[in-house]
OpenMM code with the backbone's topology and positions (N, CA, C; nanometers):
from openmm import Vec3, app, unit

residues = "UNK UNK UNK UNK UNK UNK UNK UNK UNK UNK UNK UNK UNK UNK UNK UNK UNK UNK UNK UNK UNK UNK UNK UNK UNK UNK UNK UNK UNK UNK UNK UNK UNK UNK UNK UNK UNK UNK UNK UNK UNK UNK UNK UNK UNK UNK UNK UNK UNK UNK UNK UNK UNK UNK UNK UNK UNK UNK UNK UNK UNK UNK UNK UNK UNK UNK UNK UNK UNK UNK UNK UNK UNK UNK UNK UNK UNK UNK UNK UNK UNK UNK UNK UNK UNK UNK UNK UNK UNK UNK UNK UNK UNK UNK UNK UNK UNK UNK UNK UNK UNK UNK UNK UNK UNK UNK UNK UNK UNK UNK UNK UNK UNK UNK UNK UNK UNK UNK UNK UNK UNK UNK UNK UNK UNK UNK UNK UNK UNK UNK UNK UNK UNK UNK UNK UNK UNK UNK UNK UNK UNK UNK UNK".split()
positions = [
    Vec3(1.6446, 2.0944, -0.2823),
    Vec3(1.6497, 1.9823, -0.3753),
    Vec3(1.5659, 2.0150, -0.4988),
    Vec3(1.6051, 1.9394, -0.6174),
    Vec3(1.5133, 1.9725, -0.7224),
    Vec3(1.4150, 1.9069, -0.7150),
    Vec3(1.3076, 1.9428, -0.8162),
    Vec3(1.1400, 1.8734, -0.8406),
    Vec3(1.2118, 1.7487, -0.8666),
    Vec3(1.3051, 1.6622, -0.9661),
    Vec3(1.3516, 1.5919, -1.0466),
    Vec3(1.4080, 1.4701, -0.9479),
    Vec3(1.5076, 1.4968, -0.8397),
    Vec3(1.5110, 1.4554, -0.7481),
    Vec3(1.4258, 1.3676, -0.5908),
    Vec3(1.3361, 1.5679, -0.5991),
    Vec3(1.1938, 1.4643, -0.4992),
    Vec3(1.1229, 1.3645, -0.5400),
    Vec3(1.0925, 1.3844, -0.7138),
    Vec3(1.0256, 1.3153, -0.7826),
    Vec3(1.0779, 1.1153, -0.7352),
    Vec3(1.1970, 1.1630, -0.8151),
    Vec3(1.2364, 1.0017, -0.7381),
    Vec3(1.2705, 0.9627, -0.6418),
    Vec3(1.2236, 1.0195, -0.5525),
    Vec3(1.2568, 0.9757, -0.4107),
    Vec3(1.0905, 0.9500, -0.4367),
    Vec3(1.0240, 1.0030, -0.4608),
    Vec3(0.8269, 1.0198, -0.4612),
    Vec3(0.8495, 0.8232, -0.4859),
    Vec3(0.8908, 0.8161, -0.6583),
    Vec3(0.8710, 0.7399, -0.6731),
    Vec3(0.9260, 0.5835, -0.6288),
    Vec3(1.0393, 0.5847, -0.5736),
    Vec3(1.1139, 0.4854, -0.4976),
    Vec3(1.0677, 0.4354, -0.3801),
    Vec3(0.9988, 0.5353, -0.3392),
    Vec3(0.9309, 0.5316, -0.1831),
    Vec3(0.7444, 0.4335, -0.2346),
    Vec3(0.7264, 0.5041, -0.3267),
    Vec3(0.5568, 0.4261, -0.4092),
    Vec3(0.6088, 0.2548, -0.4205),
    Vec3(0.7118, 0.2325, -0.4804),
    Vec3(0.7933, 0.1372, -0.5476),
    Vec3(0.7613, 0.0414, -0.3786),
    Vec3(0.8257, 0.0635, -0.3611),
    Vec3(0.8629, -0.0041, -0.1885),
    Vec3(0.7092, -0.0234, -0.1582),
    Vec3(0.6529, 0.0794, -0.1462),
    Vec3(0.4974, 0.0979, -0.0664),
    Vec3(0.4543, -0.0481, -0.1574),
    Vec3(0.3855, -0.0423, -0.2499),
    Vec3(0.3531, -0.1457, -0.3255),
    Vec3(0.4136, -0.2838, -0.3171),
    Vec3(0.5425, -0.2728, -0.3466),
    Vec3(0.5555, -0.4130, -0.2866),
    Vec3(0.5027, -0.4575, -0.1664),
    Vec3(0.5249, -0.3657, -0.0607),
    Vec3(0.5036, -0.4480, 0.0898),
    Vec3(0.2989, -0.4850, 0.0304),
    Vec3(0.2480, -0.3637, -0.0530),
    Vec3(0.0661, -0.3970, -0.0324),
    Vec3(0.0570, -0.5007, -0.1387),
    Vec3(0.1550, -0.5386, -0.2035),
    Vec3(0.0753, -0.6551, -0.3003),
    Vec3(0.1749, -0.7873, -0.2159),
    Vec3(0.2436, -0.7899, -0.1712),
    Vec3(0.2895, -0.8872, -0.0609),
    Vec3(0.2803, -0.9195, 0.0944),
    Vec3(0.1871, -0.8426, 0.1266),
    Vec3(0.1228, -0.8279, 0.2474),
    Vec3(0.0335, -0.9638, 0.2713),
    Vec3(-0.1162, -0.9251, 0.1514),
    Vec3(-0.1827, -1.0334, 0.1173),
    Vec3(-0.2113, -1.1452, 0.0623),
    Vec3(-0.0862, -1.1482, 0.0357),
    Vec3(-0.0491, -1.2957, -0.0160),
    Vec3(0.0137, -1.3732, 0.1373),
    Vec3(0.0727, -1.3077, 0.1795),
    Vec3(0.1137, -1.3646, 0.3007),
    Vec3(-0.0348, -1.4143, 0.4001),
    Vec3(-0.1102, -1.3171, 0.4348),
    Vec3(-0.1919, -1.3851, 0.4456),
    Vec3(-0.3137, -1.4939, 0.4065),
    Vec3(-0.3027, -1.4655, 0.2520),
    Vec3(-0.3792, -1.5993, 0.1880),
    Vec3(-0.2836, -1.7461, 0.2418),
    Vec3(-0.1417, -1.7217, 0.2632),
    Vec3(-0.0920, -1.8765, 0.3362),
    Vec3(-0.0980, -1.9007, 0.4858),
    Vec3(-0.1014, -1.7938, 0.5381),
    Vec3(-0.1403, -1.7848, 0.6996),
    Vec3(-0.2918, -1.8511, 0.7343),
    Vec3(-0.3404, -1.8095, 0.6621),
    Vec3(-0.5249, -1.8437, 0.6658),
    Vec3(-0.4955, -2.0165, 0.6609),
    Vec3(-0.4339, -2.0587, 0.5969),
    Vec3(-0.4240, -2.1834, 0.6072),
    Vec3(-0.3550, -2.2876, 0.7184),
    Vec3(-0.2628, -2.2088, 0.7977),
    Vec3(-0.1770, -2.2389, 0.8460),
    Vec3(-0.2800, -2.2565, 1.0093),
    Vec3(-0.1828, -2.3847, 1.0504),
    Vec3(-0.2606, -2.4282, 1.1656),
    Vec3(-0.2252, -2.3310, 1.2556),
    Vec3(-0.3131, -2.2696, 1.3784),
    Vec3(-0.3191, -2.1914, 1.4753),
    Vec3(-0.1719, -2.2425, 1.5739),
    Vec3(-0.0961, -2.1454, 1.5902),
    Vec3(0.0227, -2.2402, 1.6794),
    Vec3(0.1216, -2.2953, 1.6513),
    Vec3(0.1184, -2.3173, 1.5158),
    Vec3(0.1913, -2.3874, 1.3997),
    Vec3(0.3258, -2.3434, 1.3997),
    Vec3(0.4268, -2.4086, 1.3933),
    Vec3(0.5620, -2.3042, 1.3517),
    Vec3(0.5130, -2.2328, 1.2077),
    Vec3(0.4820, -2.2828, 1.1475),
    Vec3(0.4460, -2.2192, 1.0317),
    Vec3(0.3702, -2.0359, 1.0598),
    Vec3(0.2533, -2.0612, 1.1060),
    Vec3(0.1914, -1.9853, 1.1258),
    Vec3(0.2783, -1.8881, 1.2582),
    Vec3(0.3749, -1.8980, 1.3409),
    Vec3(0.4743, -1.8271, 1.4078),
    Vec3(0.5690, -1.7541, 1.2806),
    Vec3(0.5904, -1.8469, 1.1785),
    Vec3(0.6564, -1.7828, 1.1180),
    Vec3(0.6083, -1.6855, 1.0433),
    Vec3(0.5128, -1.7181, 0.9947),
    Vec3(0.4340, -1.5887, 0.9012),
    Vec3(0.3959, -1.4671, 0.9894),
    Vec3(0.3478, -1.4867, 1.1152),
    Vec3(0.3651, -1.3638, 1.1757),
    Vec3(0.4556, -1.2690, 1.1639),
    Vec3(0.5807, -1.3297, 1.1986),
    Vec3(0.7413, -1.2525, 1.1767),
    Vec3(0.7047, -1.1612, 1.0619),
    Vec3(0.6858, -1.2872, 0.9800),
    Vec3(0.7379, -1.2019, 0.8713),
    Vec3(0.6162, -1.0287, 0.8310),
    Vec3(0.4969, -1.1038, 0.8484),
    Vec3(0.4148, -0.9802, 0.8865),
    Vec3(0.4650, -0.8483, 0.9055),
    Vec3(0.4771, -0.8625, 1.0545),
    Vec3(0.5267, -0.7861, 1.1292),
    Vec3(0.6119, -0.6665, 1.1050),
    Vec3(0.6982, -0.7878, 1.0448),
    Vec3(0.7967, -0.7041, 1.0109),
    Vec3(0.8016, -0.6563, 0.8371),
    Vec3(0.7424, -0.6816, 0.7848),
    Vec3(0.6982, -0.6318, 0.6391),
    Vec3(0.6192, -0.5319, 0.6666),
    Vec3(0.5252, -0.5127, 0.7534),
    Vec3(0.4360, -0.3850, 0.8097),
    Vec3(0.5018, -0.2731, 0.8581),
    Vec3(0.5817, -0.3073, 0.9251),
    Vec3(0.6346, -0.1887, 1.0463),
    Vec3(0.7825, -0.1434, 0.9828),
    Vec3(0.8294, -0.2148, 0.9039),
    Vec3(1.0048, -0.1767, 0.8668),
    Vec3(0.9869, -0.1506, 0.6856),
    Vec3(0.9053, -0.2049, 0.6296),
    Vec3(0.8558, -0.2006, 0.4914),
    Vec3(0.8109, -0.0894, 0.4223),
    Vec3(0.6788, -0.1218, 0.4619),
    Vec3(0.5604, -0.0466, 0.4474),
    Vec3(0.5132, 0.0823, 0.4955),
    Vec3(0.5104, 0.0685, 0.6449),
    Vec3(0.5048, 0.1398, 0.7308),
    Vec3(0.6195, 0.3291, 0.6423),
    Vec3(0.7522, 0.2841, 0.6948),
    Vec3(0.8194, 0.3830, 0.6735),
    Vec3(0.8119, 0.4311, 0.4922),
    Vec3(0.7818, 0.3390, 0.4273),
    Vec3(0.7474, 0.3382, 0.2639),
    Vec3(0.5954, 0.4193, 0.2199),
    Vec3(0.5095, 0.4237, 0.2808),
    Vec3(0.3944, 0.4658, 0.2724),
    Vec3(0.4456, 0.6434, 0.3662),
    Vec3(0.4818, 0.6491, 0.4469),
    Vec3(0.4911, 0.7758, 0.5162),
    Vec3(0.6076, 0.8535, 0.4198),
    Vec3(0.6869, 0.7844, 0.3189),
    Vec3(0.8009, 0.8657, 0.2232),
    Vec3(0.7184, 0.8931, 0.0991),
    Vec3(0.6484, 0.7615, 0.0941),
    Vec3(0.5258, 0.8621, -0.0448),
    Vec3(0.4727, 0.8913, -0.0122),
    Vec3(0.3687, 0.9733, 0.0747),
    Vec3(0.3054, 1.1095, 0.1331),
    Vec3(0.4445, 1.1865, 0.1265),
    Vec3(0.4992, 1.1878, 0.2255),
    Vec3(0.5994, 1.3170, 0.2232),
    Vec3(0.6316, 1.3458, 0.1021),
    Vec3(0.7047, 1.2892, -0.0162),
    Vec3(0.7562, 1.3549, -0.1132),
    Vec3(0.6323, 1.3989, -0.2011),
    Vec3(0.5422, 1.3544, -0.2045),
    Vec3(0.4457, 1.3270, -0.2651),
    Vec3(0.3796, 1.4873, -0.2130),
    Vec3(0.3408, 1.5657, -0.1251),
    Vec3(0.3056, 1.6644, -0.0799),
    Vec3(0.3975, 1.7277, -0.1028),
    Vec3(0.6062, 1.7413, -0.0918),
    Vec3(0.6518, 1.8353, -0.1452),
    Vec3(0.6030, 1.8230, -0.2811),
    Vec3(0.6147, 1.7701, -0.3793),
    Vec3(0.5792, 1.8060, -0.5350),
    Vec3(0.4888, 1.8676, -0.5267),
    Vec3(0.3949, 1.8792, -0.4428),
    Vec3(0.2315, 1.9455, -0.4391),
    Vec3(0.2970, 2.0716, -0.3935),
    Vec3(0.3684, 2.1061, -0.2821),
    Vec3(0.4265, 2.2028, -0.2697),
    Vec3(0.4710, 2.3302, -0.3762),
    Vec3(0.5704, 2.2384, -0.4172),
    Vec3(0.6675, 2.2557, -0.5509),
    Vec3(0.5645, 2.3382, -0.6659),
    Vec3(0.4840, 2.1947, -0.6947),
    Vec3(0.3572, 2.3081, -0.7893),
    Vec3(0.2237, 2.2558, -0.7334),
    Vec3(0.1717, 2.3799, -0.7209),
    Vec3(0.0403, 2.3644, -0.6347),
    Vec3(-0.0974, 2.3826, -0.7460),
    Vec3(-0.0209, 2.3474, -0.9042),
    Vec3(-0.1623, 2.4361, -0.9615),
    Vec3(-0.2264, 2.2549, -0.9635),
    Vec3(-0.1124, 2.1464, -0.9387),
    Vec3(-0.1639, 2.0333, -0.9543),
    Vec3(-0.3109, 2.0043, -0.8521),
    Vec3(-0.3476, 2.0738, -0.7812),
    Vec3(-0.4438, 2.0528, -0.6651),
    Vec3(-0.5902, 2.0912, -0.7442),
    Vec3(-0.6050, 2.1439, -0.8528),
    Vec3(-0.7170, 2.2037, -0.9052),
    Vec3(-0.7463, 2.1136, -1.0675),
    Vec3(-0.6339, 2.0466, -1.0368),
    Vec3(-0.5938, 1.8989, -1.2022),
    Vec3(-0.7020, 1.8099, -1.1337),
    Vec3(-0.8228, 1.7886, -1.2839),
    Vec3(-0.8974, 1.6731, -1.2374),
    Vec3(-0.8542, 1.5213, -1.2462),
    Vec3(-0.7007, 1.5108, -1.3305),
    Vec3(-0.5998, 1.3906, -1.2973),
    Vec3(-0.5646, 1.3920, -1.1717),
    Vec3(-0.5040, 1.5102, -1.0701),
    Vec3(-0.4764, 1.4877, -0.9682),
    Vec3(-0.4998, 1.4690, -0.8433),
    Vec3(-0.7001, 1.5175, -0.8817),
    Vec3(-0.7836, 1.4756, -0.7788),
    Vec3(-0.8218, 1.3269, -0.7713),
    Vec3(-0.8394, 1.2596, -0.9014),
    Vec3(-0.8619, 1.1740, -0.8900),
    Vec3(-0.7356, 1.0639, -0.8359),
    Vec3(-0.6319, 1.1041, -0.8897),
    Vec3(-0.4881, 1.0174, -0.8197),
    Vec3(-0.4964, 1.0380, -0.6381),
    Vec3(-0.5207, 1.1432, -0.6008),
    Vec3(-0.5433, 1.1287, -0.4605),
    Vec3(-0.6489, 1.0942, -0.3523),
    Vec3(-0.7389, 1.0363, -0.4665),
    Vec3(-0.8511, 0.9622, -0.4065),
    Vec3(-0.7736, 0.8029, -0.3553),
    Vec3(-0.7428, 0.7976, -0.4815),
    Vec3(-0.6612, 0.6484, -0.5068),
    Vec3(-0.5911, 0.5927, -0.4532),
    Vec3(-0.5425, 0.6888, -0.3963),
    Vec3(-0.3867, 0.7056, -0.3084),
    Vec3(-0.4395, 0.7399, -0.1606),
    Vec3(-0.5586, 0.7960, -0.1347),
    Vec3(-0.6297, 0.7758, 0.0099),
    Vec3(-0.6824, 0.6404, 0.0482),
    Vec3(-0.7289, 0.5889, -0.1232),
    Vec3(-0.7824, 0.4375, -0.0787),
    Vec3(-0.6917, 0.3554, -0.0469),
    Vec3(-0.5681, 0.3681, -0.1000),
    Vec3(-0.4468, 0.2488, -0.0889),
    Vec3(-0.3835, 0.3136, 0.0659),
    Vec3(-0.3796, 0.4561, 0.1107),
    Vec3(-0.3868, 0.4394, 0.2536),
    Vec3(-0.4560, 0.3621, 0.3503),
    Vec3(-0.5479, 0.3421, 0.3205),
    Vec3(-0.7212, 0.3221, 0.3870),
    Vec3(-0.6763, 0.1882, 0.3904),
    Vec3(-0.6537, 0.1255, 0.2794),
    Vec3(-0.6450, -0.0276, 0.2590),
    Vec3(-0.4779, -0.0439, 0.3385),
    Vec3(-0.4129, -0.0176, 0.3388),
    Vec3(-0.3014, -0.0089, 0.4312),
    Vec3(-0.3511, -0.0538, 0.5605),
    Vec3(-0.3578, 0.0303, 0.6286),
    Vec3(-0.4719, 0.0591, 0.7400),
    Vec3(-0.5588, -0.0895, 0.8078),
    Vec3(-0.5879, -0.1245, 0.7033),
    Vec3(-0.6679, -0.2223, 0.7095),
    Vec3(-0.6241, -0.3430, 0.7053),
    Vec3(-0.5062, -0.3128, 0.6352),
    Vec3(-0.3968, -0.4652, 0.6164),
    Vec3(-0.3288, -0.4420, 0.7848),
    Vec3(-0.3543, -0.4054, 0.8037),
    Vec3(-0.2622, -0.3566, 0.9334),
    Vec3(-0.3234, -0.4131, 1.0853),
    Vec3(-0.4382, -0.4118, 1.0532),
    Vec3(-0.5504, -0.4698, 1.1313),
    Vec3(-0.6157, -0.6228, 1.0883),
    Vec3(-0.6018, -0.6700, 0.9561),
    Vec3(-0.6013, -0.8078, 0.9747),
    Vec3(-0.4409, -0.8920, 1.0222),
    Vec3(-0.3170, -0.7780, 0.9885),
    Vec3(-0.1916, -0.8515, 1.0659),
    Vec3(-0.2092, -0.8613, 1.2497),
    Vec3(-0.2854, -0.7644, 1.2962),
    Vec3(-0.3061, -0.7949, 1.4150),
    Vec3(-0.4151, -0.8910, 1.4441),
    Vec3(-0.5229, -0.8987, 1.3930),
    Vec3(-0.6065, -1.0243, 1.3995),
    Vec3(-0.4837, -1.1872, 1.3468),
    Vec3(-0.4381, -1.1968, 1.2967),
    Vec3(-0.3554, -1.3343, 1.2482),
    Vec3(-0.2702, -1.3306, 1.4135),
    Vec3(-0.2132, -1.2063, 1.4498),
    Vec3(-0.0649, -1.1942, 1.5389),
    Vec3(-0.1353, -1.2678, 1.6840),
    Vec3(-0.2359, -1.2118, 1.7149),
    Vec3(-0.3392, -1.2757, 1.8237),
    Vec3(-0.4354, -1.4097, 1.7569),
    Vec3(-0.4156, -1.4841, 1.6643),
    Vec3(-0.4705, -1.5873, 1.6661),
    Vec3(-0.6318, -1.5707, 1.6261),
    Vec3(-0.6707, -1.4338, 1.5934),
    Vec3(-0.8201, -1.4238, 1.5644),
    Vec3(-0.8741, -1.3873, 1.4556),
    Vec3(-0.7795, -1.4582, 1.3425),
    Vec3(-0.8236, -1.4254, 1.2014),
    Vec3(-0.9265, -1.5029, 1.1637),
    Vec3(-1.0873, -1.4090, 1.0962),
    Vec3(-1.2111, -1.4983, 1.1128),
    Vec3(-1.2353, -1.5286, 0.8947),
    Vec3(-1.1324, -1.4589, 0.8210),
    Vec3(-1.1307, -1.4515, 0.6866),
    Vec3(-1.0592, -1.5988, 0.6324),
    Vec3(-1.1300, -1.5806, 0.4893),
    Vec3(-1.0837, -1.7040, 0.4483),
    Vec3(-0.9514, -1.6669, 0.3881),
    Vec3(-0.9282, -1.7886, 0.2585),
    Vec3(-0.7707, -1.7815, 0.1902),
    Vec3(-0.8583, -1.7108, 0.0505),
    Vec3(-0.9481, -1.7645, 0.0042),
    Vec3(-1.0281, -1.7047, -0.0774),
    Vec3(-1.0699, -1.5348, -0.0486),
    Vec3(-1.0772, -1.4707, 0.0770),
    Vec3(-1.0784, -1.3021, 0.0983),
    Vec3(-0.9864, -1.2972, 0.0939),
    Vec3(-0.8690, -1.3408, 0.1132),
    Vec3(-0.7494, -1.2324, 0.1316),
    Vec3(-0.7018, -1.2407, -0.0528),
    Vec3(-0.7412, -1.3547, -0.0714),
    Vec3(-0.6898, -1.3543, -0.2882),
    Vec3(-0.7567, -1.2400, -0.3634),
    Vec3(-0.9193, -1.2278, -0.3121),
    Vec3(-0.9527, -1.0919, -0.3701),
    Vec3(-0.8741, -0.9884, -0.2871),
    Vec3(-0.8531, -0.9742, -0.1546),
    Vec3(-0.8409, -0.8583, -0.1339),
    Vec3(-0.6847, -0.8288, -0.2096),
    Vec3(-0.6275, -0.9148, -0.1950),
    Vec3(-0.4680, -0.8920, -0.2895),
    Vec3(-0.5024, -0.8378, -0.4285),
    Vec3(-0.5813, -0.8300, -0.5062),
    Vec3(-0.6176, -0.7639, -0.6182),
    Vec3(-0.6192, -0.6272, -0.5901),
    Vec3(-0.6581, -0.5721, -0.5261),
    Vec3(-0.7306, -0.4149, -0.4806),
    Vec3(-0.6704, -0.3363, -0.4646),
    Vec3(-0.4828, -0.3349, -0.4245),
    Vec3(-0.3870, -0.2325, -0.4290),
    Vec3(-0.3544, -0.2439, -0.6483),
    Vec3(-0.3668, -0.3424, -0.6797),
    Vec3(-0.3321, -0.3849, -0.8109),
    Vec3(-0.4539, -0.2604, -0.9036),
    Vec3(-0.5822, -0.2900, -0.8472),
    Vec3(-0.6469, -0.1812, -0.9481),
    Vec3(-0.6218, -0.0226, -0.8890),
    Vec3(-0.5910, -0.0363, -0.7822),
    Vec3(-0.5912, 0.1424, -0.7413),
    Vec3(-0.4437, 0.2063, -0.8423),
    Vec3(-0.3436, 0.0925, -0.8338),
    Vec3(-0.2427, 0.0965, -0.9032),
    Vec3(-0.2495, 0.1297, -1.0276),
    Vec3(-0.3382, 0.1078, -1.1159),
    Vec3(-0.3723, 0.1054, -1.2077),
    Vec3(-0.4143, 0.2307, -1.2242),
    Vec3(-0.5461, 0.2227, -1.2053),
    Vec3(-0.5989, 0.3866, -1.1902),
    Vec3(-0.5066, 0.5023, -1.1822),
    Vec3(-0.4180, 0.5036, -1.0558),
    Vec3(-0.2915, 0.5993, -0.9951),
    Vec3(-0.2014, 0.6495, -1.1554),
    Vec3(-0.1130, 0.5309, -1.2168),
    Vec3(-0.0470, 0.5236, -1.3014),
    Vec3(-0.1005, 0.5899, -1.4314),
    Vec3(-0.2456, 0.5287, -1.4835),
    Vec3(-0.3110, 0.6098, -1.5712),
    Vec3(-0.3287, 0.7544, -1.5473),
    Vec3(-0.3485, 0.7789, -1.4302),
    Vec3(-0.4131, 0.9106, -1.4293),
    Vec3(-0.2815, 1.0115, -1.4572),
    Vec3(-0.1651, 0.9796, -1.3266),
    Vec3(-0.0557, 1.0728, -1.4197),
    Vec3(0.0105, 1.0575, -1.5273),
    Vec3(0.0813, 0.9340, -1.6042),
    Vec3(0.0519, 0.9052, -1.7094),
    Vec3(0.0111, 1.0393, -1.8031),
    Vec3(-0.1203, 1.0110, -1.8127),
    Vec3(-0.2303, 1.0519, -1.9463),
    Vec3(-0.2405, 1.1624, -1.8967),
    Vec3(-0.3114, 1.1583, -1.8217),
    Vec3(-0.3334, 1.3224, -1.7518),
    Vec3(-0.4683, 1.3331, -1.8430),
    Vec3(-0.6052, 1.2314, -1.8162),
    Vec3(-0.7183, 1.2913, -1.8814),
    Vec3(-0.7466, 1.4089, -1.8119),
    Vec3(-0.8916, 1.4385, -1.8773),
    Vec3(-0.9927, 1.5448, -1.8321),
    Vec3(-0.8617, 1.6871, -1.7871),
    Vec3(-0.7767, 1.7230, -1.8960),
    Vec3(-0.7348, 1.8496, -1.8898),
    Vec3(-0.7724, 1.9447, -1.9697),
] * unit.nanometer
topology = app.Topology()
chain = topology.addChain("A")
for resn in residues:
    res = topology.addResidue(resn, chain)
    for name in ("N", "CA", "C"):
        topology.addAtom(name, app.Element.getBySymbol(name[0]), res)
């Protein structure tokens, strides 16, 4: 396949990833509210669940993969102080994945101890890594 090709598969797969992380936590800023038991709160699980595991899940594992062929493809990008810093960014928005993943299992068992107010900041936090990510290839400082 060409660079041109992986590229947008790289980026279609980021596309997806992001939605499920900036709609993850919004889901739970309305869960937090939602009475324990609640149809409501049954329902937001679902949807969890399944935004994690069918979404995200397979969306986050297609941007790594394509994302390492391009690194493949050209490897002088590994020694780019744009591209070190994009893969910090991109470890944190794993990390924070990760973590969204583990307050969906705290809500799924009924033992979510966060407010509606943490999960509103934490919904910001894929938004600045995003940011960062975009600038850095983008611009391509510090070359």
């Amino acid at each position: 396949m060409s660079y041109e090709v992986i590229k947008s598969f790289h980026i279609v797969s980021v596309i997806s990833w992001m939605a499920g992380l900036f709609y993850l936590p919004r889901l739970f800023v309305y869960h937090a509210d939602a009475v324990i038991g609640s149809e409501l709160s049954e329902t937001f699980k679902i949807m969890e669940w399944r935004l994690y595991r069918f979404i995200m899940g397979p969306a986050s594992v297609a941007t790594w993969v394509f994302g390492l062929w391009l690194v493949v493809l050209i490897p002088a990008y590994l020694y780019e102080p744009w591209f070190i810093i994009k893969a910090v960014f991109v470890t944190i928005l794993t990390t924070l994945h990760h973590i969204m993943g583990q307050w969906r299992l705290a809500f799924a068992e009924d033992r979510n101890l966060h407010s509606q107010r943490y999960f509103r900041i934490a919904n910001e936090l894929p938004t600045l890594c995003l940011l960062v990510i975009v600038f850095m290839v983008v611009l391509k400082p510090f070359q």
